[in-house]
C-alpha positions as CSV (number, residue, x, y, z in Angstrom):
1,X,0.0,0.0,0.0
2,X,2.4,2.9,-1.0
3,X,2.2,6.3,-0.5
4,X,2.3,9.0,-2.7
5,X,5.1,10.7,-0.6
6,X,7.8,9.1,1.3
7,X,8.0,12.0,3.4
8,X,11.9,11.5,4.7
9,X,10.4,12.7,8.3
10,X,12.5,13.4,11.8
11,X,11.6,13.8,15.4
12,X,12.3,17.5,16.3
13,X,13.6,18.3,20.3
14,X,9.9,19.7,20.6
15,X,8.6,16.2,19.0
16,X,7.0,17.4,16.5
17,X,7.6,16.1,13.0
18,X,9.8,17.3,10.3
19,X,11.0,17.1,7.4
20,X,14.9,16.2,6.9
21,X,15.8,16.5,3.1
22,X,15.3,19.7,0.9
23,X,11.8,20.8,-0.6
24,X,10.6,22.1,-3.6
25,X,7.5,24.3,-2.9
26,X,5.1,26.3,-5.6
27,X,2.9,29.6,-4.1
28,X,0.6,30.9,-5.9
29,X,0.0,34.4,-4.8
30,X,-2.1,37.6,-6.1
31,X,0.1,39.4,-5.0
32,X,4.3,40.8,-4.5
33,X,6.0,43.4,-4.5
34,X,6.5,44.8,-8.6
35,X,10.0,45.5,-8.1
36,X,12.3,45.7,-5.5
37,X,11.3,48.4,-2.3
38,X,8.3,47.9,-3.5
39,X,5.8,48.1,-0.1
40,X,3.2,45.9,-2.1
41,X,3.0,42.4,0.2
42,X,6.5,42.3,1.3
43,X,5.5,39.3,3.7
44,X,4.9,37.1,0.4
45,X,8.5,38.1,-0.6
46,X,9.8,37.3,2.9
47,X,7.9,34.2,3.6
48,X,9.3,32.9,0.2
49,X,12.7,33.5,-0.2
50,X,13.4,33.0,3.7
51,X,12.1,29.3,3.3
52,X,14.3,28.9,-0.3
53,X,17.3,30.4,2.2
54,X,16.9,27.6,4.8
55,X,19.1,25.2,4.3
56,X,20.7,23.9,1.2
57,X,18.5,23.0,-1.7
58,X,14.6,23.6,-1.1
59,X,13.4,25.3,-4.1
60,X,10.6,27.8,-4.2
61,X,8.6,28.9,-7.3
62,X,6.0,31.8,-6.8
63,X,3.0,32.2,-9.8
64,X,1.1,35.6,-9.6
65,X,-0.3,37.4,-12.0
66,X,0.6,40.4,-14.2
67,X,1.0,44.1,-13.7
68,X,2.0,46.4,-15.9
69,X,4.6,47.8,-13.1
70,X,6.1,44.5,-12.9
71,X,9.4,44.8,-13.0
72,X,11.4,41.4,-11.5
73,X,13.8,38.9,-13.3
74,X,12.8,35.7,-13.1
75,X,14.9,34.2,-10.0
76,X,15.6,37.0,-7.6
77,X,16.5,36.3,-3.8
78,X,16.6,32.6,-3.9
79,X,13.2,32.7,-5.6
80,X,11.6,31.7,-9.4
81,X,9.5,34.0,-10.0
82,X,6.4,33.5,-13.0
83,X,4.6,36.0,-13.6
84,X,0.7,35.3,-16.1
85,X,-1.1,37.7,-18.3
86,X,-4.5,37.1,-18.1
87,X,-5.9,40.4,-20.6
88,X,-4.5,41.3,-23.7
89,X,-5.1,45.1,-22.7
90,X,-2.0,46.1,-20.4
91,X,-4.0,48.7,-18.6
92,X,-6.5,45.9,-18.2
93,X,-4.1,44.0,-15.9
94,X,-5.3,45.0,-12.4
95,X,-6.0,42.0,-10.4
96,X,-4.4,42.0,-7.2
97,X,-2.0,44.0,-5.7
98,X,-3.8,45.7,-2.7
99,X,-5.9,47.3,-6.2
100,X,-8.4,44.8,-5.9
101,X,-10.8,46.7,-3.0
102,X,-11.9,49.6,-2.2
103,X,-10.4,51.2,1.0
104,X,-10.4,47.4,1.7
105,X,-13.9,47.5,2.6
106,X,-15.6,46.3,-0.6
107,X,-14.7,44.7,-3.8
108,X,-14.2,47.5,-6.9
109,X,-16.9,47.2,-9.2
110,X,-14.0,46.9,-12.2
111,X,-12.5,43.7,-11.0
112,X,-15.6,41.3,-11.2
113,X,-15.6,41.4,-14.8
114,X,-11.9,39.9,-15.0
115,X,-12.8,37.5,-12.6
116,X,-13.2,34.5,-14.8
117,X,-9.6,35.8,-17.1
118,X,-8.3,35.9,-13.9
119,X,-9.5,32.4,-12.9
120,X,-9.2,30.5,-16.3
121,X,-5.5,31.8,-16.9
122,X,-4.0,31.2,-13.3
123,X,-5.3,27.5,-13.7
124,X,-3.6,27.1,-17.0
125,X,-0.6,28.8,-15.8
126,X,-0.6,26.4,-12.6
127,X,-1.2,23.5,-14.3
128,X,1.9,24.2,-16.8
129,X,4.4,25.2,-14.1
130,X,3.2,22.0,-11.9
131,X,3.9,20.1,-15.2
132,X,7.3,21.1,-15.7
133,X,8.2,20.8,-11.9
134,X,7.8,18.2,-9.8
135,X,6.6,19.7,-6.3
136,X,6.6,18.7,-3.0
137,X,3.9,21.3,-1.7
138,X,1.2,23.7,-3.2
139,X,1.4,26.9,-1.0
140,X,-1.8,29.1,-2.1
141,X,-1.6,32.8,-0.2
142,X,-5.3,34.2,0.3
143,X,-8.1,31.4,0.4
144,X,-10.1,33.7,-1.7
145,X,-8.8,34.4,-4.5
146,X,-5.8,31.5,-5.2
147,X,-7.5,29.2,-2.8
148,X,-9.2,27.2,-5.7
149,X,-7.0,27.0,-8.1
150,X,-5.1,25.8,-5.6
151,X,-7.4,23.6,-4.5
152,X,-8.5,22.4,-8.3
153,X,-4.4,21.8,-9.3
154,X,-3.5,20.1,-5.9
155,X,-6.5,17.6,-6.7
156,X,-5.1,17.2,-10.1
157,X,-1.5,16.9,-9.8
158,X,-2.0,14.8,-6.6
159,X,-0.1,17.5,-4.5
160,X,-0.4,18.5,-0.4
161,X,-2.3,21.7,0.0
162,X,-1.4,24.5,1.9
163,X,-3.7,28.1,2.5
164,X,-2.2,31.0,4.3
165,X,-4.8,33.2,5.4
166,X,-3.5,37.1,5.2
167,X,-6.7,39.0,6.2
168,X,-8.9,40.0,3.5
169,X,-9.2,36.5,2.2
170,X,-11.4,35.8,5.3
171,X,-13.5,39.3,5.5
172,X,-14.5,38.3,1.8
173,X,-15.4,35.0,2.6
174,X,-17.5,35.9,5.4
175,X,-19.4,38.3,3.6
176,X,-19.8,37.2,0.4
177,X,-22.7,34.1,0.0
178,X,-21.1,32.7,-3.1
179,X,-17.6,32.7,-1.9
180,X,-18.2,31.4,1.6
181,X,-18.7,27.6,0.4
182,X,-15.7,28.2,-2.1
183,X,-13.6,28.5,0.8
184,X,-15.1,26.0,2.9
185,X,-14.4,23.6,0.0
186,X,-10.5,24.6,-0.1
187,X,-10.5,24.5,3.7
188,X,-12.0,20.5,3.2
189,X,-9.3,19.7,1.0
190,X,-6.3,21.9,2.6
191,X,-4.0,19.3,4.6
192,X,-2.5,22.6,7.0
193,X,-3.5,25.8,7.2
194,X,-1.7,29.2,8.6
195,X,-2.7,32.7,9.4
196,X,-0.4,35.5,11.0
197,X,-3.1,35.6,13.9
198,X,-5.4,33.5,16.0
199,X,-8.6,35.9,15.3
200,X,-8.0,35.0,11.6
201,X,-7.4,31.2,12.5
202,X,-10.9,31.4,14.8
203,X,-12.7,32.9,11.9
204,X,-11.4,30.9,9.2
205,X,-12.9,27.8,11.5
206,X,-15.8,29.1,11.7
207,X,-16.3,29.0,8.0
208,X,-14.6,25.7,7.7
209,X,-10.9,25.4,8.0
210,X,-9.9,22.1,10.0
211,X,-9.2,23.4,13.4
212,X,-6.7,20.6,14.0
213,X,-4.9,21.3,11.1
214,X,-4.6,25.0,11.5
215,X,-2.2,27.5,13.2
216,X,-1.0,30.7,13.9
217,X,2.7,31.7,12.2
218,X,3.5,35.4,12.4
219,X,5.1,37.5,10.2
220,X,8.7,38.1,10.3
221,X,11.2,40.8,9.6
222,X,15.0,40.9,8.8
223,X,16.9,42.3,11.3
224,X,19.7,42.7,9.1
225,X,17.8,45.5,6.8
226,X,16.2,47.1,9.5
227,X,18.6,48.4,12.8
228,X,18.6,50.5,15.5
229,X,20.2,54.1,14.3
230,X,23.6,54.1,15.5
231,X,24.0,57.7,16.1
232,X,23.7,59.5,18.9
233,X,20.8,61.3,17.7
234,X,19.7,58.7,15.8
235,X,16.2,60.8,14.4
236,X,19.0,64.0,13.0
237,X,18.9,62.6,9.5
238,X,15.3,61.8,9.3
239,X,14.6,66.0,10.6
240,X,16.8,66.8,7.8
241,X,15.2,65.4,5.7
242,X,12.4,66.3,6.0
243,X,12.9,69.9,6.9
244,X,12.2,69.5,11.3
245,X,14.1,71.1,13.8
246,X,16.1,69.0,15.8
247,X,14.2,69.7,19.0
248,X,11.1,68.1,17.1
249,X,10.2,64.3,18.6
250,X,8.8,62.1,15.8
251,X,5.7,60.2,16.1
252,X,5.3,57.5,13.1
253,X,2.8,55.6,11.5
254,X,3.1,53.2,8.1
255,X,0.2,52.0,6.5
256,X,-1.9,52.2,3.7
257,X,-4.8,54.9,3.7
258,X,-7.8,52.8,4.4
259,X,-10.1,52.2,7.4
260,X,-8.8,49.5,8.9
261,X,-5.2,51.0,9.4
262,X,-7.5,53.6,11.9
263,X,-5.3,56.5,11.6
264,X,-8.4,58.5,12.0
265,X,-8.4,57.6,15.5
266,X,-4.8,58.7,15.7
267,X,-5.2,62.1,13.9
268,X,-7.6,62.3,16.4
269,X,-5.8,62.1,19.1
270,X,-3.3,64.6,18.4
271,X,-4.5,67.2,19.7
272,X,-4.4,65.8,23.6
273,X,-0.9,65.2,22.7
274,X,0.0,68.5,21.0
275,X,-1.2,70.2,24.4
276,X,1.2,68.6,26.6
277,X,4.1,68.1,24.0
278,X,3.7,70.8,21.2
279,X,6.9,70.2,19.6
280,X,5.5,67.0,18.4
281,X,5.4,65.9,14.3
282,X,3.1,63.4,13.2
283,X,4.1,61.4,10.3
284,X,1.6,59.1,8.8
285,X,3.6,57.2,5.6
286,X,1.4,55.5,3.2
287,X,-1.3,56.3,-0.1
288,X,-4.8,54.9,-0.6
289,X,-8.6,55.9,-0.7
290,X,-8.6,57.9,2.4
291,X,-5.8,60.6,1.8
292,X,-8.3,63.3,1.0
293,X,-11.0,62.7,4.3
294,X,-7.8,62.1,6.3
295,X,-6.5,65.5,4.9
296,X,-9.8,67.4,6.0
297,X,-9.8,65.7,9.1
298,X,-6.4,67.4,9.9
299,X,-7.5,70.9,8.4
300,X,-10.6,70.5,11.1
301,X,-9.0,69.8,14.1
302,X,-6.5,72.6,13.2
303,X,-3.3,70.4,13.3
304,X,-2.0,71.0,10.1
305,X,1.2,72.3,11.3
306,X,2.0,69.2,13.3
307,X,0.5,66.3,11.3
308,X,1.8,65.8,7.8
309,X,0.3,62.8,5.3
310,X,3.2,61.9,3.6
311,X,2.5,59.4,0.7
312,X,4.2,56.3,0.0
313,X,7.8,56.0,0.8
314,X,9.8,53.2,-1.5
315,X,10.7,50.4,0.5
316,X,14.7,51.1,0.3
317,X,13.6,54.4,2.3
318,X,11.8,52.6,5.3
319,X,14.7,51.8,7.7
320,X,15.1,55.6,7.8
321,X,11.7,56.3,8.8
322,X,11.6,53.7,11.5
323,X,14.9,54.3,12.9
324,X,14.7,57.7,13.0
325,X,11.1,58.3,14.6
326,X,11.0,58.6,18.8
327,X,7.6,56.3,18.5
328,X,6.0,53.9,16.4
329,X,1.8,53.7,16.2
330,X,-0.9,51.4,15.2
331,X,-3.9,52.2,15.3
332,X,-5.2,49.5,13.6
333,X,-9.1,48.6,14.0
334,X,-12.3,46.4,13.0
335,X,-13.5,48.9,10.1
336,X,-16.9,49.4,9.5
337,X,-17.5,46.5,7.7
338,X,-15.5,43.8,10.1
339,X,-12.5,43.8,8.2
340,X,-9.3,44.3,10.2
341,X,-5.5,43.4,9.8
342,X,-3.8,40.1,11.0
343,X,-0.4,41.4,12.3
344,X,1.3,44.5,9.5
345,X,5.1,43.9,8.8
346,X,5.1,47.8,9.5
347,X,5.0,47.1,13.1
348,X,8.2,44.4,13.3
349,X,9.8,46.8,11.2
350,X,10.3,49.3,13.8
351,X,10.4,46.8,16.8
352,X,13.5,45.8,14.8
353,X,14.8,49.3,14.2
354,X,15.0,49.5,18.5
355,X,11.3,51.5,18.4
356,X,8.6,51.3,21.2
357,X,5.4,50.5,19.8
358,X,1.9,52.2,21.3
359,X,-0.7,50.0,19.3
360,X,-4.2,48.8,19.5
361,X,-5.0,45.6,21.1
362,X,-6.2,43.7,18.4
363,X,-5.7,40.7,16.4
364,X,-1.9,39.6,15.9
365,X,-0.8,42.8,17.4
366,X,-0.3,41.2,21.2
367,X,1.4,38.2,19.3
368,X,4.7,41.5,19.0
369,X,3.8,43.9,21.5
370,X,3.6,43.1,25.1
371,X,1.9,45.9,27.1
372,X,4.6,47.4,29.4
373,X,7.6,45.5,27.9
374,X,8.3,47.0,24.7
375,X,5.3,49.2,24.0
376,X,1.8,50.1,25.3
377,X,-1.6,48.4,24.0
378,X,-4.7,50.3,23.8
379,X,-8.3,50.0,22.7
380,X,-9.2,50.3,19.6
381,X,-11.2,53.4,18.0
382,X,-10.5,55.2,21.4
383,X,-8.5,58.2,20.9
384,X,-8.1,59.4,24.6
385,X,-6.5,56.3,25.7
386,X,-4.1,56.3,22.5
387,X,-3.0,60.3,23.4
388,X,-2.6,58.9,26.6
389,X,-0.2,56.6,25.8
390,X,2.0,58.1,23.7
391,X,2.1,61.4,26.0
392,X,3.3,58.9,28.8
393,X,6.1,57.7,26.2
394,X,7.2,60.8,24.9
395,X,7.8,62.1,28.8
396,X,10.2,59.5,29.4
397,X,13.0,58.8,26.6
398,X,14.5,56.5,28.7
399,X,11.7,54.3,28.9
400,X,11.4,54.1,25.5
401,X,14.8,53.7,24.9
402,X,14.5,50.5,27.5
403,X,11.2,49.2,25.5
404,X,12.8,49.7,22.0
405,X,15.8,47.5,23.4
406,X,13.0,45.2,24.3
407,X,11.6,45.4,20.7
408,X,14.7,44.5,19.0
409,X,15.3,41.3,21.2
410,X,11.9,40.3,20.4
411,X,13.0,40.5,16.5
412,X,16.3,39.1,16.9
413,X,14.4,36.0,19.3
414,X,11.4,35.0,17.4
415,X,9.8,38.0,15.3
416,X,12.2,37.4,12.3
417,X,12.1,35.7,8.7
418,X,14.6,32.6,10.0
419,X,12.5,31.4,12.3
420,X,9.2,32.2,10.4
421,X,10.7,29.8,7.5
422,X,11.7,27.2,10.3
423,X,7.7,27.2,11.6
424,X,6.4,27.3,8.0
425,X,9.1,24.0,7.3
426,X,7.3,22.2,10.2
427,X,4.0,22.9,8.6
428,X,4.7,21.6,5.7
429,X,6.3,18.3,7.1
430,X,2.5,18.3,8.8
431,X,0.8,18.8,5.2
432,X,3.1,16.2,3.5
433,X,2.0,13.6,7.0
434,X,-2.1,14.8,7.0
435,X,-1.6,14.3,3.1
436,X,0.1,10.5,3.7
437,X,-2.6,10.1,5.9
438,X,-5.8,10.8,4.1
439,X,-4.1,9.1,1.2
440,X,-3.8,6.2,3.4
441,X,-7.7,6.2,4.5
442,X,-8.7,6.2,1.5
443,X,-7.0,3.1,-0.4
444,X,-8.4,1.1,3.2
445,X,-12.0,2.5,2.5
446,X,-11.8,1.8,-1.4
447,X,-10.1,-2.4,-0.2
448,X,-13.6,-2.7,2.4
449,X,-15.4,-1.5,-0.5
């Protein structure tokens, strides 16, 4: 009674399973960064090439589809990358990409008609790459959209299926009649599933995923590319820069300019924290649907002068940002429509670059910041208790100098690609054994039979 995989397997010190020779792994993805600094799903980029760096010989291939700013060879950082067009009209080629929804809230109008070019041309692409390649695994990021094709190749090529949950996947398919069951199908056949935080885990139950085969892995970050500043004033060449005197402390927040991120809540706030420290800048990096109603916001609570939306930053231009701000904030929320992150790189980015964190207790966030260690968690949508918080920090450098020591040890221990790569190894020694398994079951059923 053979089984389709081997599965060379090893008992780890914490007895759980693994897997001892190199993998080859596909992801299918709707989204990565264009080019490189590009801020477009950087955790797909650093989930892939940090498992292809981990030890010698596993192999990663990514598939996503087309943009016309696409600009990546085809093996960069340890990765293959394939990229499929799926409209013969370049401009046409918007799928994806954090271009998908609107404010992240709803689903543009523009995309549902490229829904089935979408579909019918990652499954032929799929189906051609998994020809050419012999794979060990079938990683699909985002159970809705890549979830079936996933799901529909897997079946056909007689591959373990794996679904990484990143947030919006799950929103959609809790909202969305027609899609709900789509994902409750891919959860049926997935063999392990992972999501950056146990509120997306809980939900994606709840729909369908296998609760014994599912499992929080966090993001990671390199702690390589992003350090604590050096200097003794490590925020001078971030106020030059920009144009702030040096006597200016720097408040920053990352993010892209949608509900969710809540940095309404944080404009909000400013002015408690203006009136006890009034050399204070606010600098809120990031572009989306919400620049212009956060820009009135600012103009009517009169804190123009102090809170500045800056617009995207490249990637490559980060580490200055977060090494050179006195505080980090996340404001992050449940948006109107119950949509709300799992746990942002942008916040273990600056725990790496030495930073204190003030950030709302939701989601993943607890999963990085530990209230009183190396930062301060607040309630969500509650302004007062966030001005409170960061006055409290900005009073005391020394204690966030103590807390962003505290940040970067969390990185350097756990919070960081490395070991995010080891955790996603393990789960796929678990898909390759549930796969083994129901393989197994069903050639005993089919003999009763």
């Amino acid at each position: 009674m053979p089984l389709p995989y081997p599965a060379p397997l090893v008992l780890a010190p914490d007895r759980r399973l693994v897997y001892n020779t190199p993998m080859k792994i596909c992801m299918v993805t709707s989204s990565y960064p264009k080019y490189p600094g590009d801020v477009t799903a950087p955790f797909i980029e650093g989930i892939a090439s940090s498992v292809a760096a981990l030890g010698k010989g596993n192999e990663v291939h990514v598939l996503a589809p087309y943009h016309p700013k696409v600009r990546r060879k085809r093996f960069e950082n340890g990765v293959h990358l394939h990229f499929f067009r799926y409209m013969p009209i370049r401009s046409l080629n918007i799928w994806g990409y954090a271009e998908s929804m609107e404010a992240d809230v709803r689903v543009k109008r523009a995309i549902y008609p490229l829904t089935p070019f979408v579909f019918a041309s990652s499954f032929a692409a799929l189906l051609r790459l998994t020809a050419r390649h012999q794979f060990d695994i079938l990683h699909a990021h985002w159970v809705i959209p890549n979830g079936p094709v996933g799901t529909l190749v897997a079946n056909i090529r007689k591959l373990p299926l794996v679904i990484s949950l990143h947030g919006s996947d799950v929103f959609v398919a809790e909202h969305n009649p027609i899609l709900k069951p789509v994902a409750r199908r891919c959860f049926a056949r997935a063999d392990a599933v992972s999501a950056s935080s146990d509120d997306l885990v809980q939900r994606a139950i709840r729909i369908g995923a296998p609760r014994k085969r599912s499992e929080v892995i966090p993001y990671g970050v390199d702690p390589d590319r992003f350090t604590p500043a050096t200097a003794t004033d490590p925020g001078a060449a971030l106020r030059q820069q920009l144009g702030l005197a040096a006597d200016e402390q720097i408040i920053l927040a990352v993010g892209r300019l949608v509900y969710k991120k809540g940095f309404e809540y944080l404009i909000r706030a400013m002015p408690a924290v203006l009136a006890e420290h009034p050399r204070t800048r606010l600098l809120i990096v990031g572009g989306g649907d919400l620049r212009e109603k956060l820009g009135a916001l600012i103009a009517q609570l009169g804190v123009s002068q102090s809170v500045q939306l800056s617009g995207a930053v490249e990637r490559d231009q980060l580490p200055l940002y977060f090494s050179g701000c006195d505080l980090f904030v996340l404001p992050s929320v449940r948006d109107q429509a119950g949509n709300i992150d799992g746990l942002p790189n942008v916040l273990l980015e600056a725990m790496a670059s030495g930073k204190p964190a003030v950030a709302s207790n939701v989601a993943g966030v607890p999963l990085a910041v530990h209230d009183g260690e190396n930062g301060a968690l607040v309630p969500e949508k509650d302004p007062s208790a966030l001005a409170a918080a960061i006055s409290h920090l900005l009073a005391d450098p020394g204690l966030m100098r103590e807390m962003g020591q505290a940040s970067r040890r969390r990185v350097e221990a756990d919070l960081n690609w490395r070991s995010v790569a080891a955790r996603f190894m393990a789960l796929y020694a678990d898909a390759l054994t549930n796969y083994n398994l129901r393989h197994l079951l069903s050639q005993l059923v089919d003999r009763r039979l």
